[in-house]
BARO-198359 format. One line per 8 residues: number of its first residue (from 1); their letters; for each residue x, y, z of C-alpha. Coordinates in steps of 0.05 Angstrom, whole numbers, plus 32768, in hexadecimal, padded with zeros to 4 digits. Example, Ala and Ser with C-alpha at 12.3 -4.5 7.8 and 13.67 -1.06 7.14 Angstrom:
2
1> as> 80F6 7FA6 809C | 8111 7FEB 808F
This chain:
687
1> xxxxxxxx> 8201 7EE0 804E | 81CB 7F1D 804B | 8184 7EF6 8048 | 815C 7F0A 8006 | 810D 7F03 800C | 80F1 7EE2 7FD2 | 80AB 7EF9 7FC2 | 809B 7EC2 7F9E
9> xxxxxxxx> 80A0 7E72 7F97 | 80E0 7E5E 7F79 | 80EA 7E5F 7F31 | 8114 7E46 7EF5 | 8157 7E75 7EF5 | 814B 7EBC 7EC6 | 8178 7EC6 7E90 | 8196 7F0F 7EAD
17> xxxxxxxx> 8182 7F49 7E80 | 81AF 7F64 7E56 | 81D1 7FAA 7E73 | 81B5 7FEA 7E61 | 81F3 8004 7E31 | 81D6 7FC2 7E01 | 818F 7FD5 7DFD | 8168 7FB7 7DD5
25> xxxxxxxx> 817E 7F74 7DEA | 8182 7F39 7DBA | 8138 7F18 7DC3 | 8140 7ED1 7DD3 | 8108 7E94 7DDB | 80D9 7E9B 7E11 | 80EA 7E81 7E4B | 80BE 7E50 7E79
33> xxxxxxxx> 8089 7E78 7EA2 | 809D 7E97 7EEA | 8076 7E81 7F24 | 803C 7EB4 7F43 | 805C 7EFF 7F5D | 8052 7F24 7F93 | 8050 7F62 7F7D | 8015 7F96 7F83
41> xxxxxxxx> 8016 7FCF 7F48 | 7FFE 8011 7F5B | 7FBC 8023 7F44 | 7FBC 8042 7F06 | 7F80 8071 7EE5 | 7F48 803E 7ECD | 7F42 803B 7E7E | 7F18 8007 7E4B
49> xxxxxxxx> 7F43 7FD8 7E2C | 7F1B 7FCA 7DE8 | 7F2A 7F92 7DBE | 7F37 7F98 7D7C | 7F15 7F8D 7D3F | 7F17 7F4D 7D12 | 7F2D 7F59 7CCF | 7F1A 7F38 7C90
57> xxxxxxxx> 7F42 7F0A 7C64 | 7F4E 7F3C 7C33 | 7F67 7F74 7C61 | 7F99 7F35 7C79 | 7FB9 7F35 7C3B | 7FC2 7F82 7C41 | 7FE4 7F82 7C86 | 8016 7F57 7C6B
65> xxxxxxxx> 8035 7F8E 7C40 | 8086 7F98 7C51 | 8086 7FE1 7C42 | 80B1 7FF9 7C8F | 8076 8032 7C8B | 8046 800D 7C8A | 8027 7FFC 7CD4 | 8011 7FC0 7CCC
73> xxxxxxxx> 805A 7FA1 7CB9 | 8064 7FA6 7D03 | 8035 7F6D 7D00 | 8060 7F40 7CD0 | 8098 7F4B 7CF7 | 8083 7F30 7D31 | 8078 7EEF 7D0D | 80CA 7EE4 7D24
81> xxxxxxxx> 80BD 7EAB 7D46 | 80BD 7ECC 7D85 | 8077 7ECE 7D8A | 8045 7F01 7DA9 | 8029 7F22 7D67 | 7FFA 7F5B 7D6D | 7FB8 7F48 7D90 | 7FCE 7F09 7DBD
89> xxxxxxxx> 7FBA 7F0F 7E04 | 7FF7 7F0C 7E31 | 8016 7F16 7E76 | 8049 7F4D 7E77 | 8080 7F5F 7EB1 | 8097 7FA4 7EC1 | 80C6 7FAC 7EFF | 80A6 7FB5 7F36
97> xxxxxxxx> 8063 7FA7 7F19 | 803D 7F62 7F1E | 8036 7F34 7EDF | 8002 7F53 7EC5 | 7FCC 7F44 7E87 | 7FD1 7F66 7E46 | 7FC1 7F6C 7E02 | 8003 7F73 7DC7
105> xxxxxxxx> 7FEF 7FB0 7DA6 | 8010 7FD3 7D69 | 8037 800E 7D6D | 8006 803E 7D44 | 7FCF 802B 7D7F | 8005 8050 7DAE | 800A 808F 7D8A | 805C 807C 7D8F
113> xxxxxxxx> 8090 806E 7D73 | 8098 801E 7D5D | 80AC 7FF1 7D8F | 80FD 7FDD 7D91 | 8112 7F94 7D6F | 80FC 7F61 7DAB | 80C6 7F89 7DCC | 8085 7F98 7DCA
121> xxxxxxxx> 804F 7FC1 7DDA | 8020 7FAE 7E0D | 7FE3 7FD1 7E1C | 7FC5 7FB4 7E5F | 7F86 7FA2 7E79 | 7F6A 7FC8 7EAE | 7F83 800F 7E9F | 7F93 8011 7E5D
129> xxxxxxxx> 7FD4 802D 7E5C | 800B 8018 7E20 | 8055 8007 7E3C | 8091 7FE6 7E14 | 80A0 7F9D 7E2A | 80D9 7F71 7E1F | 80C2 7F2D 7DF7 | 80F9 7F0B 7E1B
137> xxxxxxxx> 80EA 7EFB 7E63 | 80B0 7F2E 7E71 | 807B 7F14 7E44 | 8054 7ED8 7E50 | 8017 7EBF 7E2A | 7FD7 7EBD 7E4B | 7FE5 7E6F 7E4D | 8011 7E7E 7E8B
145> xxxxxxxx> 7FD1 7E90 7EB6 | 7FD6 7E5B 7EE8 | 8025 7E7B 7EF6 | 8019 7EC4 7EE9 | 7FD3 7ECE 7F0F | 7FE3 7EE5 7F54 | 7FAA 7EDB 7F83 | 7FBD 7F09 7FC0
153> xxxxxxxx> 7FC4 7F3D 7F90 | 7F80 7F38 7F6F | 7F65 7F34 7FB7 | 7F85 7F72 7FC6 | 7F81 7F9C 7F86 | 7F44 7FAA 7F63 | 7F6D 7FBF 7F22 | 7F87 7F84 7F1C
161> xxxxxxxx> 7F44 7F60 7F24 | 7F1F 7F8A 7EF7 | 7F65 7F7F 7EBC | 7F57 7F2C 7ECC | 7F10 7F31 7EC1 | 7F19 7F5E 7E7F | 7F50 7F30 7E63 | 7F2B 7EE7 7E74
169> xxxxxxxx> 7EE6 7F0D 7E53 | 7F16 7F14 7E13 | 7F37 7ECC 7E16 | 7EF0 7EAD 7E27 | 7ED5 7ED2 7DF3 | 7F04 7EBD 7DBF | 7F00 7E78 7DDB | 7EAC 7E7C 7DCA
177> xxxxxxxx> 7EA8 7E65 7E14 | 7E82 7EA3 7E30 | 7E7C 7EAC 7E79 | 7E2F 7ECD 7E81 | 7E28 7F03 7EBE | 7DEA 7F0C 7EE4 | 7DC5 7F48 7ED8 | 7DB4 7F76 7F1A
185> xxxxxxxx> 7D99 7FB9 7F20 | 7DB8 7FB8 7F71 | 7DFE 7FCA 7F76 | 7E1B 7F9A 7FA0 | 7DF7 7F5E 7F82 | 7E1A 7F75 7F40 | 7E55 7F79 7F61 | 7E48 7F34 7F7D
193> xxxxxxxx> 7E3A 7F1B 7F3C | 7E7D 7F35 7F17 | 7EA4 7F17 7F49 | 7E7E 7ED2 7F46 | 7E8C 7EDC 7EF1 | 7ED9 7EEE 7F01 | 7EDA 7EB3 7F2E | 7EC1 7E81 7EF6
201> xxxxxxxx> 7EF2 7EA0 7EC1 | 7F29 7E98 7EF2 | 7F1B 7E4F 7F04 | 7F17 7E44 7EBD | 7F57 7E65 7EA7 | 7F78 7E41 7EE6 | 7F64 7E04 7ECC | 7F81 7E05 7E82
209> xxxxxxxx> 7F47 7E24 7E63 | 7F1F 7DEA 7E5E | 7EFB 7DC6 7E43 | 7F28 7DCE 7DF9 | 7F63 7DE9 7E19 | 7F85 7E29 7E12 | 7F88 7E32 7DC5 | 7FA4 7E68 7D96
217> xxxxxxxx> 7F6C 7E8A 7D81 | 7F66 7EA7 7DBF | 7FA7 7ECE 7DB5 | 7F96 7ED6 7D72 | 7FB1 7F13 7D41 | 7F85 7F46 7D3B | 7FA6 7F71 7D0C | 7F7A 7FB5 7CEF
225> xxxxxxxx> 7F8C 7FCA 7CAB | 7FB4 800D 7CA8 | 7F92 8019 7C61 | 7F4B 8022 7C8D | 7F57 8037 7CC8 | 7F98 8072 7CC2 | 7FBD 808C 7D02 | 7F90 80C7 7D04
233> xxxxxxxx> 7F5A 80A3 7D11 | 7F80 806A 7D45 | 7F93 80A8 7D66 | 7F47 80CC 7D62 | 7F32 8086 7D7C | 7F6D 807A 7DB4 | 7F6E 80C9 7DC2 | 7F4C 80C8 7E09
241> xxxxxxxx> 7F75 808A 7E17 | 7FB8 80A8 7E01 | 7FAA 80E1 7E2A | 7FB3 80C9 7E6A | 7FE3 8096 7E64 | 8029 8090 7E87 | 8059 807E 7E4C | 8091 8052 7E6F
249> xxxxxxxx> 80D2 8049 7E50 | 810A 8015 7E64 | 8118 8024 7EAC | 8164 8009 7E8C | 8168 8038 7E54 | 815A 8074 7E85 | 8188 8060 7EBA | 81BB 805E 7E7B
257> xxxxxxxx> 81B2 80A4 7E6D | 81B8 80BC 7EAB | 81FC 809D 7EB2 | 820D 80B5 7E6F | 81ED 80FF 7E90 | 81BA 80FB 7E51 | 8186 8100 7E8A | 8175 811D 7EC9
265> xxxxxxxx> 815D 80EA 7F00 | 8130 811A 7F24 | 8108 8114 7ED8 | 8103 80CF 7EE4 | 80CD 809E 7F14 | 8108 8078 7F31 | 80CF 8048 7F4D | 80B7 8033 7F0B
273> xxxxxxxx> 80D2 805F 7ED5 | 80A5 8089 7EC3 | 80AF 80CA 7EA6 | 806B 80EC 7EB6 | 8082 80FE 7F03 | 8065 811E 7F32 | 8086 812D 7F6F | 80CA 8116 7F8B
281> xxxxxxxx> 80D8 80D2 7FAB | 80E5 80DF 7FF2 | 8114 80B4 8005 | 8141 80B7 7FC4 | 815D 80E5 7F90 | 8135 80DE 7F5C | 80E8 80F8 7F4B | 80A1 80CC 7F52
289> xxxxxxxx> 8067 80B9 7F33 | 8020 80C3 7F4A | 8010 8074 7F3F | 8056 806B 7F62 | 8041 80A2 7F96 | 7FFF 8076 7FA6 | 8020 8039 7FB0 | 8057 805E 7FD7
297> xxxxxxxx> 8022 8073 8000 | 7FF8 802E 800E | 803C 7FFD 800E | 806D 802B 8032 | 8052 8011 8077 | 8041 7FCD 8069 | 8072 7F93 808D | 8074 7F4F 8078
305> xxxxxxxx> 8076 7F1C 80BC | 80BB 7F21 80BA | 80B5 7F67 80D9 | 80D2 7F7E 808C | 80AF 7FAD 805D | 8085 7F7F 8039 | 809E 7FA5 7FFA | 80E1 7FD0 7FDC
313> xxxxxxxx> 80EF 8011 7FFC | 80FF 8033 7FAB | 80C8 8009 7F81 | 8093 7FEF 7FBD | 8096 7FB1 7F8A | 80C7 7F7B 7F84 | 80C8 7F35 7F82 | 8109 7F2B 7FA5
321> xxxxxxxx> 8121 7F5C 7FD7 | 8158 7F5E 8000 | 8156 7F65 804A | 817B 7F95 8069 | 81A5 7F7C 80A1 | 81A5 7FA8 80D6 | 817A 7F9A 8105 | 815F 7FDC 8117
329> xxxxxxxx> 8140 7FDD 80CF | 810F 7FC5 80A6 | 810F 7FD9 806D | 811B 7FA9 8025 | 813B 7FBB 7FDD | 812C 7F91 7FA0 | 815F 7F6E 7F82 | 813C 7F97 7F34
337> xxxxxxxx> 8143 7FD3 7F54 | 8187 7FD0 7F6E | 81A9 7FB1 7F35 | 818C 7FEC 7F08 | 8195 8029 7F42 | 81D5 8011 7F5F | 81F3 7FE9 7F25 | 81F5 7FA3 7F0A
345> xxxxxxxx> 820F 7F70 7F39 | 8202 7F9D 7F71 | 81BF 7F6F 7F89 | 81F1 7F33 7F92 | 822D 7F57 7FB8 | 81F3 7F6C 7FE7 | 81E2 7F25 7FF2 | 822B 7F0B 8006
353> xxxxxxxx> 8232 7F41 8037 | 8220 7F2D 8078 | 820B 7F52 8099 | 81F4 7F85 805E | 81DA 7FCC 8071 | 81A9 7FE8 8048 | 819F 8028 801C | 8181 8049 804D
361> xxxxxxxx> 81AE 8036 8091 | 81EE 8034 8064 | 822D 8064 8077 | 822F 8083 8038 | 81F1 80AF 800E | 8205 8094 7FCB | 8209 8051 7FAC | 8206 805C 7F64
369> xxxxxxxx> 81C4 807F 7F4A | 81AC 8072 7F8A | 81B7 80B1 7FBA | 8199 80B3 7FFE | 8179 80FD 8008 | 8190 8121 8046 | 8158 8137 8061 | 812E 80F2 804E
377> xxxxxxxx> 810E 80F1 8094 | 80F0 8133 8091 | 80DD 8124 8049 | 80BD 80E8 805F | 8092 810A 808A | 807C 8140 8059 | 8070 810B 8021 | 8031 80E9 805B
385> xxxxxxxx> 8023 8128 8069 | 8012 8150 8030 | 7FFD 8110 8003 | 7FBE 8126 7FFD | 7F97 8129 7FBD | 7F53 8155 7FDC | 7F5B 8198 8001 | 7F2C 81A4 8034
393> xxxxxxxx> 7F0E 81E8 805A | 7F48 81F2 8092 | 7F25 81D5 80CE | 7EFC 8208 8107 | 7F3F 821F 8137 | 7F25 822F 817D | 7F47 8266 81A9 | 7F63 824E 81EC
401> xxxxxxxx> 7F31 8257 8222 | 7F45 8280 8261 | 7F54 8258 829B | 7F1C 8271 82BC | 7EF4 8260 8292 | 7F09 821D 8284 | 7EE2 81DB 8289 | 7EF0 818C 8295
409> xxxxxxxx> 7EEA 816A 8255 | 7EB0 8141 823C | 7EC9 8104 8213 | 7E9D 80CE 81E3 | 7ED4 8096 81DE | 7EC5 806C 819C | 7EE7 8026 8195 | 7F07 8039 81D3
417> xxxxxxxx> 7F37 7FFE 81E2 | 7F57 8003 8226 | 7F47 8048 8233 | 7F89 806B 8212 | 7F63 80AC 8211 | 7F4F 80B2 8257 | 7F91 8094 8270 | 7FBE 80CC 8252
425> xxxxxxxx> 7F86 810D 8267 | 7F94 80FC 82A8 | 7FE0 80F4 82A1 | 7FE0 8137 827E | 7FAF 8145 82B7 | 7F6E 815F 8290 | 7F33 815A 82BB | 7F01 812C 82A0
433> xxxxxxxx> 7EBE 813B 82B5 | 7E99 80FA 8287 | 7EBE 80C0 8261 | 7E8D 80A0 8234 | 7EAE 8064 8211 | 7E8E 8034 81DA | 7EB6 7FEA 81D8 | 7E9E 7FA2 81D5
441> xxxxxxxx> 7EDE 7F80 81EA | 7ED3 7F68 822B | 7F20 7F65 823D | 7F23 7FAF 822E | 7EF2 7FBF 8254 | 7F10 7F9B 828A | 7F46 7FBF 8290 | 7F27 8005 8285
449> xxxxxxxx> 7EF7 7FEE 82C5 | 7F32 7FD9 82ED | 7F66 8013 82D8 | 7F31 804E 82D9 | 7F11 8030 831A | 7EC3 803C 82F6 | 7ED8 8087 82D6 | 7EC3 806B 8294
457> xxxxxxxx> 7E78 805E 8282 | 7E79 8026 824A | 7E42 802A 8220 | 7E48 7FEE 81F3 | 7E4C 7FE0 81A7 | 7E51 8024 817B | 7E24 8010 8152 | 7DE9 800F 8186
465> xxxxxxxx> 7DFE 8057 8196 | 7DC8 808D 817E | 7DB3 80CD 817C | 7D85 80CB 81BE | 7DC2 80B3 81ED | 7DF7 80E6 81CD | 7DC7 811D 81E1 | 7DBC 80F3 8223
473> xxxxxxxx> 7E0D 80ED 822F | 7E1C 812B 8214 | 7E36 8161 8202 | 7E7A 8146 81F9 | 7EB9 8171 81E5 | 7EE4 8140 81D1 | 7ED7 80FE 819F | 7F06 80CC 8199
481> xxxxxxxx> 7F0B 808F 8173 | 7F38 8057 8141 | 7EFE 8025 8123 | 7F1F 7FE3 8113 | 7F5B 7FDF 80DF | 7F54 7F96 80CB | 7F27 7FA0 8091 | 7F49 7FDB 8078
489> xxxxxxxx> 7F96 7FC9 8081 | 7FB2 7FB3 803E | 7FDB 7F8D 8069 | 7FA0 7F5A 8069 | 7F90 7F33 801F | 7F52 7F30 802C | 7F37 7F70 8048 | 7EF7 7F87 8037
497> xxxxxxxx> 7F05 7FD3 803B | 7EE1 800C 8050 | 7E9C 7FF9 8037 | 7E9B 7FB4 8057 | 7EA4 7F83 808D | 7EC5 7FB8 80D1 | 7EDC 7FE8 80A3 | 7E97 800F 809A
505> xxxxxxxx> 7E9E 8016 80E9 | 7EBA 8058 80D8 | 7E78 8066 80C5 | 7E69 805C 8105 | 7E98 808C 8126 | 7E86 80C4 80EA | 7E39 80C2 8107 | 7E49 80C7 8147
513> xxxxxxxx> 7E79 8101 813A | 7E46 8126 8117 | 7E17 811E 8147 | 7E43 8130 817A | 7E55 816B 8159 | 7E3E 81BA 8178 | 7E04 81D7 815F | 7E0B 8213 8134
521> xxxxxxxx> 7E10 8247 8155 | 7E34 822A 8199 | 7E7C 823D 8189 | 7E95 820E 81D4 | 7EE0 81EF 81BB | 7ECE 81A7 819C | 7F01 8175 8189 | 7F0A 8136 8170
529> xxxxxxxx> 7F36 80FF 8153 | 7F33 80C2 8128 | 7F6F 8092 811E | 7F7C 8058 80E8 | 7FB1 8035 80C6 | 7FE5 8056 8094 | 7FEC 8013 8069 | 7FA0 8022 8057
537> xxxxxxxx> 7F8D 8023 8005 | 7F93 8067 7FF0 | 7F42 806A 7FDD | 7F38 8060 801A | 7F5C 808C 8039 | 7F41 80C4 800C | 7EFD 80AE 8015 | 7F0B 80B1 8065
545> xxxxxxxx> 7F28 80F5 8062 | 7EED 8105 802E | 7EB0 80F6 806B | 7EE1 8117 809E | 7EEB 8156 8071 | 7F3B 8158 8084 | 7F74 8135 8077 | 7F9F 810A 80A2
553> xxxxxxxx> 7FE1 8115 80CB | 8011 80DB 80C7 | 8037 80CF 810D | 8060 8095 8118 | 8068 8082 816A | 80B6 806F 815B | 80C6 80B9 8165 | 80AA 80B0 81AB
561> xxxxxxxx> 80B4 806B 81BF | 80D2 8026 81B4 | 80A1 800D 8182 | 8097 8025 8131 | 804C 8030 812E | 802C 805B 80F4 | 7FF7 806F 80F5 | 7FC3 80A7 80D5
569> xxxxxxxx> 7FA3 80DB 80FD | 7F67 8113 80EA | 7F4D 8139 811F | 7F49 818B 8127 | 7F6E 8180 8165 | 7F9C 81BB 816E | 7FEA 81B6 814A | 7FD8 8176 8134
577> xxxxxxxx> 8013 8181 80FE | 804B 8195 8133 | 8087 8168 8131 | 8086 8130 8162 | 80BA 8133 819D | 80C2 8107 81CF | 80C5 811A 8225 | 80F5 8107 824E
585> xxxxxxxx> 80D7 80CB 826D | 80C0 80B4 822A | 80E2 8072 821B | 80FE 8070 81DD | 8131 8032 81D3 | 811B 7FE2 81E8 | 8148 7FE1 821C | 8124 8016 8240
593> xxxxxxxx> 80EC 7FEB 8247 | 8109 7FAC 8260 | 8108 7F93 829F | 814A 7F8B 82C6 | 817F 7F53 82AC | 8162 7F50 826E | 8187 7F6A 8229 | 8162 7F8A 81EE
601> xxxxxxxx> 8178 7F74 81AA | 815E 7FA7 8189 | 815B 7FF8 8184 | 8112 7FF3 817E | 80D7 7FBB 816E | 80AC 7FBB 812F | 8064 7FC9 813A | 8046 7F9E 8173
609> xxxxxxxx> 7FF9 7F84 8156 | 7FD0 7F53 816C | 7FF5 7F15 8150 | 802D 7EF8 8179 | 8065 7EF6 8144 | 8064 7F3C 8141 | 808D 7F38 8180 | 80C8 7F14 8151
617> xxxxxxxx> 80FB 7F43 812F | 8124 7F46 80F3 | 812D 7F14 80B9 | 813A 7ED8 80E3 | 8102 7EEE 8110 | 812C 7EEF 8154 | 8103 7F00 8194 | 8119 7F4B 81AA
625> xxxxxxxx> 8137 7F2F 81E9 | 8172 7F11 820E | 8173 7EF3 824D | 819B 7EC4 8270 | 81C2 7EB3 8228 | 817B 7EA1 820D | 814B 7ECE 81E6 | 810B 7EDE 81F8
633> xxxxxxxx> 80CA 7EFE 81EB | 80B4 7F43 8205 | 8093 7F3A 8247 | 804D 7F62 824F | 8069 7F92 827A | 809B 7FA4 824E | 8068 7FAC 821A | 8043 7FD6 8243
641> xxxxxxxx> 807C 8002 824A | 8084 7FFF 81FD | 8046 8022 81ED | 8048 8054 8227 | 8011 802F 825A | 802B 8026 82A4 | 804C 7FE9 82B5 | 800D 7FB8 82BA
649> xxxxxxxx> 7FD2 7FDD 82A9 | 7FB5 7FA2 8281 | 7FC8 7F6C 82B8 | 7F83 7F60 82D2 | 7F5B 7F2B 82CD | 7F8D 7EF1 82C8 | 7F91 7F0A 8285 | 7FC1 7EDB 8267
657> xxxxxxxx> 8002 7EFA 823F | 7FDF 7EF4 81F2 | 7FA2 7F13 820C | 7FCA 7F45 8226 | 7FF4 7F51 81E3 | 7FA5 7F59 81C2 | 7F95 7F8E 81EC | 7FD8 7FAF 81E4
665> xxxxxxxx> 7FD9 7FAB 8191 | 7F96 7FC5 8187 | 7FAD 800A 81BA | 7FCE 8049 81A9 | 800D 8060 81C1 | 800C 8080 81F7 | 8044 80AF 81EA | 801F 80C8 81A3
673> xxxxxxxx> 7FDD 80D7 81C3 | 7FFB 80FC 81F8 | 8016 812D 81BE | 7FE1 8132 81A0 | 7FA9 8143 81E1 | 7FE4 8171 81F7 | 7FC8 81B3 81DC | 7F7E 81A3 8205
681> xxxxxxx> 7F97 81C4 8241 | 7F96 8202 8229 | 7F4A 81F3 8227 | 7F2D 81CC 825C | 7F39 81D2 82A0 | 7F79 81AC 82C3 | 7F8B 8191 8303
């Protein structure tokens, strides 16, 4: 049986949805509140969320009027006795989106058409936006905190922090239990001080809202009387809301009419359903949105432990996904999105085959909605590599000097590891006249000492590096450098990002650059290159490639070894955007690594970090290795040969095997730097 990845506790058995050729289904009573999802939204454009006015007694009486053209009758008919009337605070469900808080709103607030017997429109907190929700199943009242709130999420997504804190400042409010914020005039103390607020308002909530308990009137009507204030002026008010919202429809009622041809798919986000696209998906027929796009973008890289995408290939949502079974791949489906895509049932047939190939590794383009593109790998690439939001001046291109003329290179190493640059200018054999390197591991510099036999001058911690010595070490022609990922990785809950804990070490590298950089007016060939994570938040990625005045190139070391590794690149380093291809004595399958009488298991390993499971493969997490009818872990020379170093380059020391691993998860491949340095021969002078 395939294994499906639940992204969530378990919970009470869903009622299933009704198909899409019944829409809109027959409401029925709320069922009991789901456990706590896993799923990060993409993050929409940031819009106020105001609460609505009171109303007096009197006006009451008028919004109870009957007349079906009246607004405000919407109101009385959500008296059915299914609950969530206009103005209560609630947690609503979209697919592939967390539970997330809202506010019931009537349909006149929209600027829409009135919502469809058993829905109701949400408007949410955080952005703004309006979407139609189903009362049955994805609406919960704000009761359900302790089962809806998600804490990874709100550690990882400041939307979603900033929608708790506006929707607990309502419900406290209403409650008349107000939560008072310290005043600051600094920055970061304010900061400091929302997030102590949020903190209390959460802990609160979690507990039941004490000390009276959650209560009614803090989902209480608020109702506003269509005799004083008229659509004209809801839309005047909403206008600058209205106007940059993303109107979602049922993701079922679309897929309908594109079976029933009604619609083209390429129209349609197939990720959430949107119909404001932007751009087409790149994996899939079928277009994209730019919140879709963003979260394409941050999630697409992101594995779970398991060595599986930590989210679904369509959506990069999901709270269960299925696992594809061949163990050359990684990647997951939901069990939302393939029921809608492929067709109903189709989720559960995936699960009883054993063992099941995916969407992607399948025989066949087309399962039901869901066709494969062609040409997805070269898509792929394009969709990294022209994702970018800014355009920048092209960078300074440098002719090729003549060989007479030519030079050995001058290179300022930054976070410098175990001396990847120098090791592959020498292989392509660059002369290197100076090697200045900046690292505080003293394992790494171990090895560089030992390996480089006292070529490399180690200067210490970057941030002790200043203007003086650069002009003391220098001039240098080439500078290098990858500041720590850990902070910026949404990989990690609790990152800090770029601004914080190692991720403002970029900082670092972007002084040193500039002050490495030639003087105006001395046009000698300078180059440099900065490397990070792909699964980085797309802010900060744009605020990196903001500092560095260019945008990234996206290069995954699978194309020229036996390891996925992806990872972001800006640099002016010549043909920086030329495919990858891999040399003969590149190694580019497991077994080409191994040492003799041992098997591989797989085509090629997940990314090797610094954490020792990420040495076990697949969905039962099998060690890549058999030997002797036993499986068993990658030895460090096999590693070594993974990433492209020479068989024992990091054996020094008595370095034991984890230590080892440390070194070799924090490197570069070897295979991808040596493409990259390629074109400085036709610069600097060679051996």
């Amino acid at each position: 049986m395939n294994t499906m990845k639940d992204h969530t506790e378990p919970e009470p058995q869903k009622k299933e949805e009704e198909p899409a050729t019944n829409l809109p289904p027959t409401p029925t009573p709320q069922t009991p509140p789901p456990v706590q999802q896993h799923t990060d939204p993409a993050s929409p454009t940031v819009a106020t969320t105001p609460e609505p006015a009171p109303i007096s007694s009197g006006e009451k009486a008028m919004a109870k009027s009957s007349d079906p053209n009246n607004p405000e009758a919407e109101y009385e008919v959500h008296l059915d006795g299914r609950g969530f009337g206009i103005g209560e605070l609630v947690w609503g469900k979209l697919r592939g989106f967390s539970w997330w808080p809202g506010r019931i709103v009537s349909w006149w607030m929209t600027g829409r058409s009135r919502a469809a017997e058993g829905t109701r429109w949400v408007m949410w907190f955080g952005d703004g936006k309006f979407s139609v929700v189903r009362a049955r199943q994805k609406l919960l009242p704000l009761s359900s905190f302790s089962n809806a709130f998600h804490q990874p999420t709100y550690n990882k997504q400041p939307m979603y922090r900033k929608a708790i804190y506006e929707v607990l400042q309502v419900a406290s409010s209403r409650a008349g239990k107000p939560f008072p914020s310290c005043v600051s005039n600094d920055d970061s103390d304010s900061g400091k001080s929302v997030e102590m607020q949020n903190r209390q308002m959460i802990e609160w909530a979690n507990n039941g809202f004490l000390p009276s308990g959650f209560k009614t009137n803090m989902l209480i009507n608020f109702p506003i009387n269509a005799t004083q204030l008229t659509l004209r002026n809801a839309y005047e008010k909403w206008g600058l809301i209205l106007n940059s919202h993303t109107f979602f429809l049922f993701p079922e009622r679309l897929v309908y009419e594109v079976r029933q041809k009604c619609r083209n798919i390429e129209d349609i986000c197939i990720s959430c359903g949107s119909l404001n696209v932007s751009l087409e998906h790149p994996l899939f027929t079928g277009a994209m949105c730019q919140s879709c796009k963003n979260c394409f973008l941050e999630c697409a890289y992101q594995y779970d432990d398991d060595g599986y995408q930590s989210y679904c290939t369509i959506c990069c949502g999901g709270r269960e996904v299925l696992m594809c079974g061949n163990n050359n791949c990684c990647r997951c489906f939901c069990v939302e999105c393939v029921d809608l895509l492929v067709g109903p049932g189709a989720a559960q047939a995936a699960i009883k085959e054993d063992p099941w190939n995916c969407y992607m590794c399948g025989s066949r383009n087309i399962y039901g909605l869901l066709r494969r593109r062609d040409d997805w790998p070269s898509r792929l690439q394009h969709f990294f590599a022209n994702n970018h939001d800014q355009d920048f001046e092209p960078t300074k291109l440098y002719a090729p000097v003549a060989v007479e003329k030519r030079e050995p290179i001058r290179v300022l190493s930054l976070f410098d590891g175990i001396a990847t640059g120098l090791l592959v200018l020498r292989d392509l054999g660059i002369q290197v006249d100076r090697y200045i390197a900046s690292e505080v591991c003293e394992d790494s510099i171990t090895v560089g000492i030992v390996r480089h036999q006292g070529r490399i001058l180690y200067v210490g911690d970057v941030r002790n590096v200043t203007r003086k010595h650069i002009q003391e070490w220098g001039p240098f022609d080439l500078v290098i450098g990858g500041s720590p990922c850990n902070d910026l990785s949404i990989v990690n809950p609790a990152r800090k990002g770029l601004y914080e804990g190692t991720g403002r070490l970029f900082f670092e590298f972007y002084r040193l650059l500039h002050e490495a950089r030639p003087k105006d007016g001395d046009d000698r060939p300078f180059f440099w290159l900065f490397e990070n994570v792909v699964a980085m938040g797309v802010s900060d990625k744009r605020d990196i490639s903001r500092f560095l005045e260019c945008n990234p190139v996206m290069i995954d070391a699978k194309e020229v070894s036996a390891a996925h590794r992806a990872r972001y690149f800006w640099g002016n380093l010549p043909g920086m955007n030329r495919p990858l291809t891999a040399m003969a004595n590149d190694k580019l399958d497991l077994q080409d690594c191994l040492e003799h009488g041992r098997t591989a298991k797989f085509g090629k390993v997940r990314t090797i970090t610094t954490r020792s499971n990420s040495i076990k493969q697949g969905k039962d997490q099998h060690y890549p290795v058999f030997m002797n009818d036993k499986e068993d872990i990658l030895w460090c020379t096999e590693m070594e040969r993974v990433f492209g170093f020479p068989v024992h380059y990091t054996d020094v020391s008595n370095m034991s095997r984890l230590a080892r691993q440390r070194l070799l998860g924090r490197s570069w491949s070897v295979p991808v730097i040596r493409h990259l340095f390629a074109p400085l021969k036709d610069y600097f002078a060679c051996v």
